[in-house]
N, CA, C and O atoms as a Maestro MAE file, in Angstrom:
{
 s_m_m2io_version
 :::
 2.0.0
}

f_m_ct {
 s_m_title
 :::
 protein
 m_atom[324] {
  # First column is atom index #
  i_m_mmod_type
  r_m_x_coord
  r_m_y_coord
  r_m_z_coord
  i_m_residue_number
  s_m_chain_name
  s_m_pdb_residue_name
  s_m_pdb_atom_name
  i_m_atomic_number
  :::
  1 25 -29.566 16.105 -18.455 1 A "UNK " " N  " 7
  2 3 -28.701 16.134 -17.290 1 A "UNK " " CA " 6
  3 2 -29.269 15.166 -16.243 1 A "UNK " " C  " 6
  4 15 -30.487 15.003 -16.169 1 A "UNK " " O  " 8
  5 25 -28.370 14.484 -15.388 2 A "UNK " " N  " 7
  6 3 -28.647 13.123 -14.140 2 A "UNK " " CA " 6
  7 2 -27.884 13.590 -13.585 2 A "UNK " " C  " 6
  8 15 -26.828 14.072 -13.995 2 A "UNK " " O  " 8
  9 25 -28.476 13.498 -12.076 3 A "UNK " " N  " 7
  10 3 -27.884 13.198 -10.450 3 A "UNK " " CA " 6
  11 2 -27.536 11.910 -10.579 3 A "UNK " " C  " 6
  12 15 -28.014 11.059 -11.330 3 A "UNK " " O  " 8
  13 25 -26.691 11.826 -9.815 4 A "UNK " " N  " 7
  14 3 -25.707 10.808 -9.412 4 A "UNK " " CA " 6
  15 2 -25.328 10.387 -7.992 4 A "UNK " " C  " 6
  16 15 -24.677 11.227 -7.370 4 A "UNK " " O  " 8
  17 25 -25.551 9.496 -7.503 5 A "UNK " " N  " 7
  18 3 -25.268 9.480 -5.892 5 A "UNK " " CA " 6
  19 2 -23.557 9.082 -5.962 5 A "UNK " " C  " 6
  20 15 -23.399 8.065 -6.636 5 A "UNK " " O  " 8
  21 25 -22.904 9.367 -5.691 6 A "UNK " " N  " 7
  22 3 -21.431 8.897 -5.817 6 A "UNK " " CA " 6
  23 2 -20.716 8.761 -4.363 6 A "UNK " " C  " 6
  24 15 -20.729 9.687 -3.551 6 A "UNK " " O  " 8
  25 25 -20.021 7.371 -4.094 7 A "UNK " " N  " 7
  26 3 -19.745 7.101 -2.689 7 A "UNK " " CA " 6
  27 2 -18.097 6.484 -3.514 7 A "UNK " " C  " 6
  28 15 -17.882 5.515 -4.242 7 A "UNK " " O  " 8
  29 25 -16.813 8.020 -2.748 8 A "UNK " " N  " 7
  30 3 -15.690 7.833 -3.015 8 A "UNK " " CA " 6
  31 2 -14.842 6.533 -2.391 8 A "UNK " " C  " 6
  32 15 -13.760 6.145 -2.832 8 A "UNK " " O  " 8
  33 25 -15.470 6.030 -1.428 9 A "UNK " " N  " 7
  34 3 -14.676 5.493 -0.117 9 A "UNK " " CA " 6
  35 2 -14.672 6.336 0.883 9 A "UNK " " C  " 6
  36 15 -15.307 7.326 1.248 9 A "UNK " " O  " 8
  37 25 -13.024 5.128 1.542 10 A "UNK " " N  " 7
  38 3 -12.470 6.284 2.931 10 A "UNK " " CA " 6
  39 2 -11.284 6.480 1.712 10 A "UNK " " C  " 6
  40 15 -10.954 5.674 0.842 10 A "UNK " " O  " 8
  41 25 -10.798 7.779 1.967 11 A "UNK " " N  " 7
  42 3 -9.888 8.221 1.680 11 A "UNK " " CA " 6
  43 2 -8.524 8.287 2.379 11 A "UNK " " C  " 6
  44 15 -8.888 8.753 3.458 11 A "UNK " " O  " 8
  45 25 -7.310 8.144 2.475 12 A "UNK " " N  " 7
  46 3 -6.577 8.650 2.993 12 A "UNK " " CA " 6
  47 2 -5.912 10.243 3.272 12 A "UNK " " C  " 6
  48 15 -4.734 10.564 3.119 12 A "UNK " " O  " 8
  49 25 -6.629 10.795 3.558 13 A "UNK " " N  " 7
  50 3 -6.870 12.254 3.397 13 A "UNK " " CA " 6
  51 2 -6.905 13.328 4.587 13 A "UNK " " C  " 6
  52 15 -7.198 14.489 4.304 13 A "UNK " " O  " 8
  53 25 -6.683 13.055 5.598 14 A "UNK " " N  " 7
  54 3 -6.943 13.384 6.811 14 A "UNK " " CA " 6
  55 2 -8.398 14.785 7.071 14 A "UNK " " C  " 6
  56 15 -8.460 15.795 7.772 14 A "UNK " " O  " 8
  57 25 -9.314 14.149 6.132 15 A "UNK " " N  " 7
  58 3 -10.306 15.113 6.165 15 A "UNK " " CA " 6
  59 2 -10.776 14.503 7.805 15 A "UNK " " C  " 6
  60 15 -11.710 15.251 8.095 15 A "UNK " " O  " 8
  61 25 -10.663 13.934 8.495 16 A "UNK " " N  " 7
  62 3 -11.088 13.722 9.933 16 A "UNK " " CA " 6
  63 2 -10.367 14.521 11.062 16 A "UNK " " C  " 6
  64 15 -10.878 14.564 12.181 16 A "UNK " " O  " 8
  65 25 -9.391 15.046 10.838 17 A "UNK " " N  " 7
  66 3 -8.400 15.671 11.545 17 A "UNK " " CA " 6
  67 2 -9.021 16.379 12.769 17 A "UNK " " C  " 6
  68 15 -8.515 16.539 13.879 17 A "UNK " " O  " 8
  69 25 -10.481 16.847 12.223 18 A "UNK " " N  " 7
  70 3 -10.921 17.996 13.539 18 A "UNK " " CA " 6
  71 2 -11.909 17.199 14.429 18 A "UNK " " C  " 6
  72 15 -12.309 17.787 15.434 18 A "UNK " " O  " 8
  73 25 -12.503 15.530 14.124 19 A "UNK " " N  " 7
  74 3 -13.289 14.813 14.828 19 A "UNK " " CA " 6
  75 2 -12.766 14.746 16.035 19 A "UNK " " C  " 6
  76 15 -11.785 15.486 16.102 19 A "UNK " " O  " 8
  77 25 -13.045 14.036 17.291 20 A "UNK " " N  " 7
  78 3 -12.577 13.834 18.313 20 A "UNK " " CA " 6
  79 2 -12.194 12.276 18.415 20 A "UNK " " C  " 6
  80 15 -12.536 11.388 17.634 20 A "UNK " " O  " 8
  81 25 -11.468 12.171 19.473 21 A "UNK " " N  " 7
  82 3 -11.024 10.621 18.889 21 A "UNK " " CA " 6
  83 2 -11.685 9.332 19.026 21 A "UNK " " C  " 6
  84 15 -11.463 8.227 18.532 21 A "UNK " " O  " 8
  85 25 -12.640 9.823 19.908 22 A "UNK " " N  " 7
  86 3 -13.657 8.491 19.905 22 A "UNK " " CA " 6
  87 2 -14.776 8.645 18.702 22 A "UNK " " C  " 6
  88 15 -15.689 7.830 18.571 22 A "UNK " " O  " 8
  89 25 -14.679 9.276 18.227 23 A "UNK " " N  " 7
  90 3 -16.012 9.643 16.638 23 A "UNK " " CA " 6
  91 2 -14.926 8.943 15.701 23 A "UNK " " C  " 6
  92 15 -15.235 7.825 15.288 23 A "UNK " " O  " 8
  93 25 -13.547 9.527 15.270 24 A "UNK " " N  " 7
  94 3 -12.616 9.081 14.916 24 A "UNK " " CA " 6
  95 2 -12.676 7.515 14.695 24 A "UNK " " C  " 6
  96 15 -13.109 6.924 13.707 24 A "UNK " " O  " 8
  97 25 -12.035 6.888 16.073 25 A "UNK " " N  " 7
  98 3 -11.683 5.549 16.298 25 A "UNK " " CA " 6
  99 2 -13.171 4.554 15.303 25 A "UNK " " C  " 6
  100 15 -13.170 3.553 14.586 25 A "UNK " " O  " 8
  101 25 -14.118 5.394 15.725 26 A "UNK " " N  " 7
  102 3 -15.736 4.698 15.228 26 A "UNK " " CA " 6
  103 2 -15.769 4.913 14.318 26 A "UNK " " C  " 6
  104 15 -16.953 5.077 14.024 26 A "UNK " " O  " 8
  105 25 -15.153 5.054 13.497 27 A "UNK " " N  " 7
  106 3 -15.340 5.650 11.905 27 A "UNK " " CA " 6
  107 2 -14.282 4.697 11.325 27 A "UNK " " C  " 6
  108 15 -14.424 4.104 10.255 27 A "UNK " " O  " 8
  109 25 -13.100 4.594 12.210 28 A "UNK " " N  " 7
  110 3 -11.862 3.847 11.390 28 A "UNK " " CA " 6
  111 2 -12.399 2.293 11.299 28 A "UNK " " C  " 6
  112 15 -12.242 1.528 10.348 28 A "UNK " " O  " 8
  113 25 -13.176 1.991 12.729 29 A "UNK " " N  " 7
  114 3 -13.121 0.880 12.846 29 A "UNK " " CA " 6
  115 2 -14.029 -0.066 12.215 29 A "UNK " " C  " 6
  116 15 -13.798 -1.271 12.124 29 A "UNK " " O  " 8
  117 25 -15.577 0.808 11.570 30 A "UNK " " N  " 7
  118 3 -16.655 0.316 10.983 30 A "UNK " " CA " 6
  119 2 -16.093 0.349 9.191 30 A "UNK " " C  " 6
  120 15 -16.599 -0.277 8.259 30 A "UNK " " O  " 8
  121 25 -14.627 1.517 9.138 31 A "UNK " " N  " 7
  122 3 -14.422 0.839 7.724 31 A "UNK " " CA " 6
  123 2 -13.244 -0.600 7.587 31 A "UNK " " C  " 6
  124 15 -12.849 -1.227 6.604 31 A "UNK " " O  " 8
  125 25 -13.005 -0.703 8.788 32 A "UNK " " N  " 7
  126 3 -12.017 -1.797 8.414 32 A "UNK " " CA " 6
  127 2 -13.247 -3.016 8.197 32 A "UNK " " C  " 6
  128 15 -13.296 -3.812 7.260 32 A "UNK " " O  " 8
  129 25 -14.138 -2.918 9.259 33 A "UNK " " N  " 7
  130 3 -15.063 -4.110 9.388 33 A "UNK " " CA " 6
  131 2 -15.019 -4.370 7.841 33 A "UNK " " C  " 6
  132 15 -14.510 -5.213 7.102 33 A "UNK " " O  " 8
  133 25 -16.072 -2.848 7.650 34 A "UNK " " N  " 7
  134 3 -16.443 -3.034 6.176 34 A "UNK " " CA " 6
  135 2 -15.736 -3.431 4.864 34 A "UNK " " C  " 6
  136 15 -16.270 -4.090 3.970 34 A "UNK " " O  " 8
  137 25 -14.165 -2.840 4.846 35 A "UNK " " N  " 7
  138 3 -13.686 -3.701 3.944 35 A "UNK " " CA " 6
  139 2 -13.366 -5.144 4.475 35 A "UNK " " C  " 6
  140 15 -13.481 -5.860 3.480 35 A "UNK " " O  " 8
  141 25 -13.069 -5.820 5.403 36 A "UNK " " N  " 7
  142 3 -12.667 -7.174 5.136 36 A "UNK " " CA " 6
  143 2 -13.739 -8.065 4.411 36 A "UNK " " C  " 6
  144 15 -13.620 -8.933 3.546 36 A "UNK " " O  " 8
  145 25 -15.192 -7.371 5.283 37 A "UNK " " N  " 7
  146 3 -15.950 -8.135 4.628 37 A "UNK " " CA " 6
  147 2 -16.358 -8.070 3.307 37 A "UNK " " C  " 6
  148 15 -17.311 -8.761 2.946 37 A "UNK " " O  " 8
  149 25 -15.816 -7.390 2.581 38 A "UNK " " N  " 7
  150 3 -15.839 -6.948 1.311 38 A "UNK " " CA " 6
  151 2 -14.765 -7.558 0.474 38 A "UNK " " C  " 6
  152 15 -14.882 -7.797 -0.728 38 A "UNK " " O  " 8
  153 25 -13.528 -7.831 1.328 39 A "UNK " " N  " 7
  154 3 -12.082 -8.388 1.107 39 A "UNK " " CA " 6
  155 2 -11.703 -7.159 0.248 39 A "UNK " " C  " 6
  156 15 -11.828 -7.048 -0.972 39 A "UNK " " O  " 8
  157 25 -11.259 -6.339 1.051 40 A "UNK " " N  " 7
  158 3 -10.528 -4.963 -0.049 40 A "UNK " " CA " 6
  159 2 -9.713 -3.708 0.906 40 A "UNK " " C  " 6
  160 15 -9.662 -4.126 2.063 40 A "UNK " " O  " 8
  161 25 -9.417 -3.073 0.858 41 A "UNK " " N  " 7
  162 3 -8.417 -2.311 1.227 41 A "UNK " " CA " 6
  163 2 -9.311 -1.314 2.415 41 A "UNK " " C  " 6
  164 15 -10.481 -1.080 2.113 41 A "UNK " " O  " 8
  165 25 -8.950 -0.914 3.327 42 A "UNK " " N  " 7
  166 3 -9.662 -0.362 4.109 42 A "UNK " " CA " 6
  167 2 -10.059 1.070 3.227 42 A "UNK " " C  " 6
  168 15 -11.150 1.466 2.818 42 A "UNK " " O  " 8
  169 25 -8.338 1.811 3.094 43 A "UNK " " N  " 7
  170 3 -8.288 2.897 2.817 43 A "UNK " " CA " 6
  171 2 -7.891 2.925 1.448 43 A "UNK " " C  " 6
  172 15 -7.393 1.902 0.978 43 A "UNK " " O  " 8
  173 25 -8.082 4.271 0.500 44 A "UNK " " N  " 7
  174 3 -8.129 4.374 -0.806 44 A "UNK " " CA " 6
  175 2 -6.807 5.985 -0.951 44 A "UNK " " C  " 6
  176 15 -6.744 7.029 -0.302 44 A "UNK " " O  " 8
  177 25 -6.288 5.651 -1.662 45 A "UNK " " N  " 7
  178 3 -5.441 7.040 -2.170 45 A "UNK " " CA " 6
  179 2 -6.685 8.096 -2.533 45 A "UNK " " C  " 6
  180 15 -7.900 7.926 -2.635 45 A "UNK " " O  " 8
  181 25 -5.751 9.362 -2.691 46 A "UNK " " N  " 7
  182 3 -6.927 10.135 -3.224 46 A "UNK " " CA " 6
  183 2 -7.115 9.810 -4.710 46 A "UNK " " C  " 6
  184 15 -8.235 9.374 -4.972 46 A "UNK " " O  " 8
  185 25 -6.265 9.926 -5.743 47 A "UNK " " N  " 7
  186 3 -6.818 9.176 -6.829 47 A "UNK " " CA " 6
  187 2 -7.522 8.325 -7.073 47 A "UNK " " C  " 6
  188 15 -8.338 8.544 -7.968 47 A "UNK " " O  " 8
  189 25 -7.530 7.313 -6.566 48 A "UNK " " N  " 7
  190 3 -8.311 6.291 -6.409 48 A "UNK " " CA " 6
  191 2 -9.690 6.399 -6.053 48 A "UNK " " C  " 6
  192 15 -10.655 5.884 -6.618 48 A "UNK " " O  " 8
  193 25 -9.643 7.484 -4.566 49 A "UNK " " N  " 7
  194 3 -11.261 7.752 -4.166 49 A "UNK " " CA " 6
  195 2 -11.493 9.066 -5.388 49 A "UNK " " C  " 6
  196 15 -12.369 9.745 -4.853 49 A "UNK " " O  " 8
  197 25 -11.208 9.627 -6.500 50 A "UNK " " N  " 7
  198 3 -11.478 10.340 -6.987 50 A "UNK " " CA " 6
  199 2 -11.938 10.082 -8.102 50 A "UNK " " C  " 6
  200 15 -12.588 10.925 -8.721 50 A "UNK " " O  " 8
  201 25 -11.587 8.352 -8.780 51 A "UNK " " N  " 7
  202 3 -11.889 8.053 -9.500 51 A "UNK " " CA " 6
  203 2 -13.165 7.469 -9.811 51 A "UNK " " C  " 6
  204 15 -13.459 7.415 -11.005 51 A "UNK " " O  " 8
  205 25 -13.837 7.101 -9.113 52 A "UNK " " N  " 7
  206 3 -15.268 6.393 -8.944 52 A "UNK " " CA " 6
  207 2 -16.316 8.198 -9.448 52 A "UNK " " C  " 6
  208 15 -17.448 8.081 -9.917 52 A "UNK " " O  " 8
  209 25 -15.754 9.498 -9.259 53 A "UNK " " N  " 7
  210 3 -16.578 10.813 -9.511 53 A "UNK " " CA " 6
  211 2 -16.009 10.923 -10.688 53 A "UNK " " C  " 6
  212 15 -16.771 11.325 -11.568 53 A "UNK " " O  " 8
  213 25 -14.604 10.636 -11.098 54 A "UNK " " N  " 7
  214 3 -14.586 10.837 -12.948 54 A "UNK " " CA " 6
  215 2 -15.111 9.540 -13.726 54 A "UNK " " C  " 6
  216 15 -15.191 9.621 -14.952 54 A "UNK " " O  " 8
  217 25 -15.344 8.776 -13.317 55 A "UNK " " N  " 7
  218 3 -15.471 7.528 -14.058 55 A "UNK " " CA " 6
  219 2 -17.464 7.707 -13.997 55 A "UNK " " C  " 6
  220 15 -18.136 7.141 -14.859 55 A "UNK " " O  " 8
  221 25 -18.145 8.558 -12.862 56 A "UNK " " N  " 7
  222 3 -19.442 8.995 -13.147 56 A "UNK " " CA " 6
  223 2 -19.465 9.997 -14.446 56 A "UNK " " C  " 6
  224 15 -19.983 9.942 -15.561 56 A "UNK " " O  " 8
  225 25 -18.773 10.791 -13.855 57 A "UNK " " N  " 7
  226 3 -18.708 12.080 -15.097 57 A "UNK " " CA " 6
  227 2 -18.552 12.205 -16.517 57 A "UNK " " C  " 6
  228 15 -18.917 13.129 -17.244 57 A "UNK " " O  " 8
  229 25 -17.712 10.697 -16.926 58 A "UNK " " N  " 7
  230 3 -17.536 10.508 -18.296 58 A "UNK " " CA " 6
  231 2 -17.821 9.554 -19.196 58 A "UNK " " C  " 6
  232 15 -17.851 9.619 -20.425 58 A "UNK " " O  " 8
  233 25 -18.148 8.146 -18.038 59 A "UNK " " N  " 7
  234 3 -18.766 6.915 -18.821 59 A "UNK " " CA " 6
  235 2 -19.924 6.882 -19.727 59 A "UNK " " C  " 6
  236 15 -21.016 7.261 -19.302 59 A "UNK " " O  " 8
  237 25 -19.806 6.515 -20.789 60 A "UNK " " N  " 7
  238 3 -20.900 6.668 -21.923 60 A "UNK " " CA " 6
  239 2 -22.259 5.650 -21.464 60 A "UNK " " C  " 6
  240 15 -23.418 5.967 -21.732 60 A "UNK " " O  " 8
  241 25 -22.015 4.823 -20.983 61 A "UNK " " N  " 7
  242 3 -23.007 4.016 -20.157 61 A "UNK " " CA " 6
  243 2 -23.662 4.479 -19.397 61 A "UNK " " C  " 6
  244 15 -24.711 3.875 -19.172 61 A "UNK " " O  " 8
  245 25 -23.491 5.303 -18.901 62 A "UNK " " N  " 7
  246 3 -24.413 6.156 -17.628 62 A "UNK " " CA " 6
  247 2 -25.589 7.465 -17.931 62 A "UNK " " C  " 6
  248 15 -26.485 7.930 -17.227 62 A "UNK " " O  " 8
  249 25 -25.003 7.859 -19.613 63 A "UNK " " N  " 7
  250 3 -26.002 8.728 -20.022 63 A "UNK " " CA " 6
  251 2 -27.740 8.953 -19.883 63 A "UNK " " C  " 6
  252 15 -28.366 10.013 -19.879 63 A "UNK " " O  " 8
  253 25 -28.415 7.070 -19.737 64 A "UNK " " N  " 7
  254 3 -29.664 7.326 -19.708 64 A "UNK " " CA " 6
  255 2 -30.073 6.309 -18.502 64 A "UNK " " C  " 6
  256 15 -31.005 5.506 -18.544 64 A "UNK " " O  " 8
  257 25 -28.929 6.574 -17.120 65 A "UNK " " N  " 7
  258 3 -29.452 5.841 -15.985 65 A "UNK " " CA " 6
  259 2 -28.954 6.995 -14.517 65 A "UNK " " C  " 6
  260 15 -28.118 6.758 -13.645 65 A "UNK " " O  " 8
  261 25 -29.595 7.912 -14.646 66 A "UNK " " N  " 7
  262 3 -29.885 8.984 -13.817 66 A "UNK " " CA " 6
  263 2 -30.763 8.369 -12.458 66 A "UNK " " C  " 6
  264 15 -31.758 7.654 -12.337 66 A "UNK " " O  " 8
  265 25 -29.819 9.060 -11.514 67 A "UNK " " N  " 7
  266 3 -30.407 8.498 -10.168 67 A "UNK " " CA " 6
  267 2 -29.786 7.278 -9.728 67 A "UNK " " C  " 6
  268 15 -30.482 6.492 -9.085 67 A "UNK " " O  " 8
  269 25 -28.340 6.936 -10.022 68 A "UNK " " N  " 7
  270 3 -27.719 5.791 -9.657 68 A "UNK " " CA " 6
  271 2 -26.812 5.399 -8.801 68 A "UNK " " C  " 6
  272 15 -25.751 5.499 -9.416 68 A "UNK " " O  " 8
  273 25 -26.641 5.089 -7.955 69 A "UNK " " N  " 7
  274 3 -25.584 5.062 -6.803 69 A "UNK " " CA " 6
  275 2 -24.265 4.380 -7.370 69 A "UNK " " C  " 6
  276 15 -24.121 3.235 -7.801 69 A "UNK " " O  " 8
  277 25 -23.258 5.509 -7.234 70 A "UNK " " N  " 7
  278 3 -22.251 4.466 -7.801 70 A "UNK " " CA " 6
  279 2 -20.687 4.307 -6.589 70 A "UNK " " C  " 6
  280 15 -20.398 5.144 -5.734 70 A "UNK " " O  " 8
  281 25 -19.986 3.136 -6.848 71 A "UNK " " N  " 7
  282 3 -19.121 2.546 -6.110 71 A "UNK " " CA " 6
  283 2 -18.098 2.296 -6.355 71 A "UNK " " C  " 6
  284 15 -18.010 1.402 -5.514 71 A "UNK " " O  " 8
  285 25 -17.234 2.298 -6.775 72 A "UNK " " N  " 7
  286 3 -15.589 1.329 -6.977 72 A "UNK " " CA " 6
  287 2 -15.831 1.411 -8.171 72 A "UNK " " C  " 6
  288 15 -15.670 0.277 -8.621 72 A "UNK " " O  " 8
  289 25 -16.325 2.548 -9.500 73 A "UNK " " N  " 7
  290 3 -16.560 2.728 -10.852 73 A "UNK " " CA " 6
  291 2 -17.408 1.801 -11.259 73 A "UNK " " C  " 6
  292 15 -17.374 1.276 -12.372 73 A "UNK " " O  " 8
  293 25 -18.163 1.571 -10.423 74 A "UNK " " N  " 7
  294 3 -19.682 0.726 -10.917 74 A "UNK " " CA " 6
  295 2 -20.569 1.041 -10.368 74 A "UNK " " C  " 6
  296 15 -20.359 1.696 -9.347 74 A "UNK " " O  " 8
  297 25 -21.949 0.754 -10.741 75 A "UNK " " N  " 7
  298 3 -23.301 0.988 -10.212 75 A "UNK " " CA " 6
  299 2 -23.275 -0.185 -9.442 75 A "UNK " " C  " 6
  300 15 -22.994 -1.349 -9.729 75 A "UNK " " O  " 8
  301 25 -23.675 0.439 -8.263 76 A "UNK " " N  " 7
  302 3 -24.119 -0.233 -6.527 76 A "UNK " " CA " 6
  303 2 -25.564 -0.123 -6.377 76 A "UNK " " C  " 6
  304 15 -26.334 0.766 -6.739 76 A "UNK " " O  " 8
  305 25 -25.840 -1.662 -5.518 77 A "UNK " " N  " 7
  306 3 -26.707 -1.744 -5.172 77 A "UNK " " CA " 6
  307 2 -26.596 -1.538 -3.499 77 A "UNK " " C  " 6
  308 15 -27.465 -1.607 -2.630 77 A "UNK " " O  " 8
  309 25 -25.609 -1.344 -3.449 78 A "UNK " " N  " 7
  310 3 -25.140 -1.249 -1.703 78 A "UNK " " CA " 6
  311 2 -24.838 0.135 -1.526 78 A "UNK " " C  " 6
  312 15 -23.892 0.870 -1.811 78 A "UNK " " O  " 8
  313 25 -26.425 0.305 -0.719 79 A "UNK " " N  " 7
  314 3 -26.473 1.943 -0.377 79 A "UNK " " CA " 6
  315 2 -26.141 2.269 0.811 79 A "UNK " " C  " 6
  316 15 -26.210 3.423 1.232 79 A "UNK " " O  " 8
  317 25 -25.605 0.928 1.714 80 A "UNK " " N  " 7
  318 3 -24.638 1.019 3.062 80 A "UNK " " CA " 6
  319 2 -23.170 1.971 3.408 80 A "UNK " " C  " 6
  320 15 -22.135 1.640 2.831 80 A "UNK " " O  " 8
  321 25 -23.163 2.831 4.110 81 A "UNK " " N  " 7
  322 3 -22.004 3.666 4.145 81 A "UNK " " CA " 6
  323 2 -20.946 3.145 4.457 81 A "UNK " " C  " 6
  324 15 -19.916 3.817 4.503 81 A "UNK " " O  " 8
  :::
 }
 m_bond[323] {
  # First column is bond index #
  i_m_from
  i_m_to
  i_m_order
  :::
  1 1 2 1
  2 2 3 1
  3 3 4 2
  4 3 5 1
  5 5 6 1
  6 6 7 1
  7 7 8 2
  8 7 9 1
  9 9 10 1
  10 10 11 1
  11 11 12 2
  12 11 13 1
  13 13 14 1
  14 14 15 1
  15 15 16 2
  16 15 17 1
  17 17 18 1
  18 18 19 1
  19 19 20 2
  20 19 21 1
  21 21 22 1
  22 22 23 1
  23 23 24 2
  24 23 25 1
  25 25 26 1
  26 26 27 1
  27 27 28 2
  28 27 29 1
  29 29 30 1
  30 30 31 1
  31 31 32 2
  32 31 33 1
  33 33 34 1
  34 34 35 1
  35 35 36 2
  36 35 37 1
  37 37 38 1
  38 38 39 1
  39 39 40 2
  40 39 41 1
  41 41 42 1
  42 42 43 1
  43 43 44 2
  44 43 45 1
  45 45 46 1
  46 46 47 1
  47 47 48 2
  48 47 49 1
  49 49 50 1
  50 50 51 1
  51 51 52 2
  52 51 53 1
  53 53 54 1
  54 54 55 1
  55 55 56 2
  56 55 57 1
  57 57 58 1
  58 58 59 1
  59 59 60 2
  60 59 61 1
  61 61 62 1
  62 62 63 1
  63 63 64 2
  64 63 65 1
  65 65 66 1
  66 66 67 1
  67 67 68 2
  68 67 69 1
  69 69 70 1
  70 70 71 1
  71 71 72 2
  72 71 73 1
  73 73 74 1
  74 74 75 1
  75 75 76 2
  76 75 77 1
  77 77 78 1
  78 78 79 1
  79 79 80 2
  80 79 81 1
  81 81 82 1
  82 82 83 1
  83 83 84 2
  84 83 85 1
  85 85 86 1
  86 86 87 1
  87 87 88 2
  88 87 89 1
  89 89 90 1
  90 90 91 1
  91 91 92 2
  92 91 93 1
  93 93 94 1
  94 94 95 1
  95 95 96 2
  96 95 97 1
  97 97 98 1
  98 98 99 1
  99 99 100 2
  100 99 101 1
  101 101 102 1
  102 102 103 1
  103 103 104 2
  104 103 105 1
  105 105 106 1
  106 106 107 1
  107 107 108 2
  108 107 109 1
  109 109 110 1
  110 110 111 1
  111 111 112 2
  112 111 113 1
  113 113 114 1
  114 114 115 1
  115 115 116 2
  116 115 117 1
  117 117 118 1
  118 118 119 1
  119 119 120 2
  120 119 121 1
  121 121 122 1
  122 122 123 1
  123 123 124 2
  124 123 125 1
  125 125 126 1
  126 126 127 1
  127 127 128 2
  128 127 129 1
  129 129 130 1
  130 130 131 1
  131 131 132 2
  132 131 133 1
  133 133 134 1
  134 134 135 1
  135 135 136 2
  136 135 137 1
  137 137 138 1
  138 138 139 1
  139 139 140 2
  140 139 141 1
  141 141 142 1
  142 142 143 1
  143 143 144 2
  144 143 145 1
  145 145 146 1
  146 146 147 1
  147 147 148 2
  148 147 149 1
  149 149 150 1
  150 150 151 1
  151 151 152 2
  152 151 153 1
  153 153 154 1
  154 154 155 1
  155 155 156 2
  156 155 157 1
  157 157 158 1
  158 158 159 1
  159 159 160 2
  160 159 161 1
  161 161 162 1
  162 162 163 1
  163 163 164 2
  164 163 165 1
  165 165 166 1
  166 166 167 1
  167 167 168 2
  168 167 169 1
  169 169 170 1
  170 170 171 1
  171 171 172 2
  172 171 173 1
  173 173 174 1
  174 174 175 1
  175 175 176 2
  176 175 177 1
  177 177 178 1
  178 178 179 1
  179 179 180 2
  180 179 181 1
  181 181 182 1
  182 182 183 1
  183 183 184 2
  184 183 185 1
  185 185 186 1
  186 186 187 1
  187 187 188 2
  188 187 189 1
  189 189 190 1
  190 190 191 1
  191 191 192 2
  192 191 193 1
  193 193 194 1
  194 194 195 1
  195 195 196 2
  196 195 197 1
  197 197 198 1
  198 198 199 1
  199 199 200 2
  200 199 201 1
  201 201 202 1
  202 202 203 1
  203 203 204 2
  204 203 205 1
  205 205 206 1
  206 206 207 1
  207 207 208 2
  208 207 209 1
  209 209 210 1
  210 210 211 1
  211 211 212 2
  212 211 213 1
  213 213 214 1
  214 214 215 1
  215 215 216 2
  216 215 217 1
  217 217 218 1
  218 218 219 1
  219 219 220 2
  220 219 221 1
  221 221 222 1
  222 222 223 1
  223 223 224 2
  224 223 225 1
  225 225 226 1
  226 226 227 1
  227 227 228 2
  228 227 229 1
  229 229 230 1
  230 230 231 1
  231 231 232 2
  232 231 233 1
  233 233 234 1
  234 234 235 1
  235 235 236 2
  236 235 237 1
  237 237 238 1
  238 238 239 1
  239 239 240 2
  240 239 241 1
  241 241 242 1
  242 242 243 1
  243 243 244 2
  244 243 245 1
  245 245 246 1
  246 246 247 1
  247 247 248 2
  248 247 249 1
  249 249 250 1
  250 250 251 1
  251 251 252 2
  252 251 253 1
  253 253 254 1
  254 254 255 1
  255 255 256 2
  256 255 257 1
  257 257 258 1
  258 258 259 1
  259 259 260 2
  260 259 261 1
  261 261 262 1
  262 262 263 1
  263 263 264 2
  264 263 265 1
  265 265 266 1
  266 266 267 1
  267 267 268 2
  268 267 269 1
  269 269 270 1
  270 270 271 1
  271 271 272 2
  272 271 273 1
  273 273 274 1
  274 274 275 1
  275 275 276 2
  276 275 277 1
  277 277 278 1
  278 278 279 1
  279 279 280 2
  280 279 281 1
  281 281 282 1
  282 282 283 1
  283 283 284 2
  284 283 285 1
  285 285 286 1
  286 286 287 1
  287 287 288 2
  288 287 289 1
  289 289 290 1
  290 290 291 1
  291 291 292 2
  292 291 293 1
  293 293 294 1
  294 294 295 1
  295 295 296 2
  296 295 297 1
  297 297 298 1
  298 298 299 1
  299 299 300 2
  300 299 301 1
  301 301 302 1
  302 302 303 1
  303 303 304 2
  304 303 305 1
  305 305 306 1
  306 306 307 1
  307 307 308 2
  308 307 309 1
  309 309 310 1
  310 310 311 1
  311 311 312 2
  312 311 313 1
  313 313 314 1
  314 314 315 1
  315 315 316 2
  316 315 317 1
  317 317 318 1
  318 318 319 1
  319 319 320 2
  320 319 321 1
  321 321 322 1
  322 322 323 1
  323 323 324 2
  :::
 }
}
């Protein structure tokens, strides 16, 4: 058995709903940064952010690399939030 660090995205999900709006606004705005500079979508469906935790859970490649941060259904070296 391996731990897995797994980073879904932002979701479109309104799991922020109870922040206040300036924690909010700071949260929206460091992921837009972050995707342009990435060139990619700010926000992710929930499928989509759900898929990077099944694509840990079942890839045959991942069996003997425990302890791996993973991203967009790949292993990341970008442990930046």
């Amino acid at each position: 058995m391996h731990a897995y660090a797994v980073h879904p995205g932002m979701i479109a999900a309104n799991l922020g709903r109870h922040l206040d709006r300036s924690d909010l606004d700071g949260i929206i705005e460091r992921a837009r940064r972050s995707a342009r500079s990435a060139g990619r979508r700010a926000y992710k469906s929930v499928g989509a952010g759900a898929a990077t935790t099944f694509y840990t859970a079942t890839a045959p490649g991942l069996e003997e690399r425990g302890g791996a941060y993973l991203a967009d259904c790949a292993i990341s070296d970008d442990h930046a939030p």
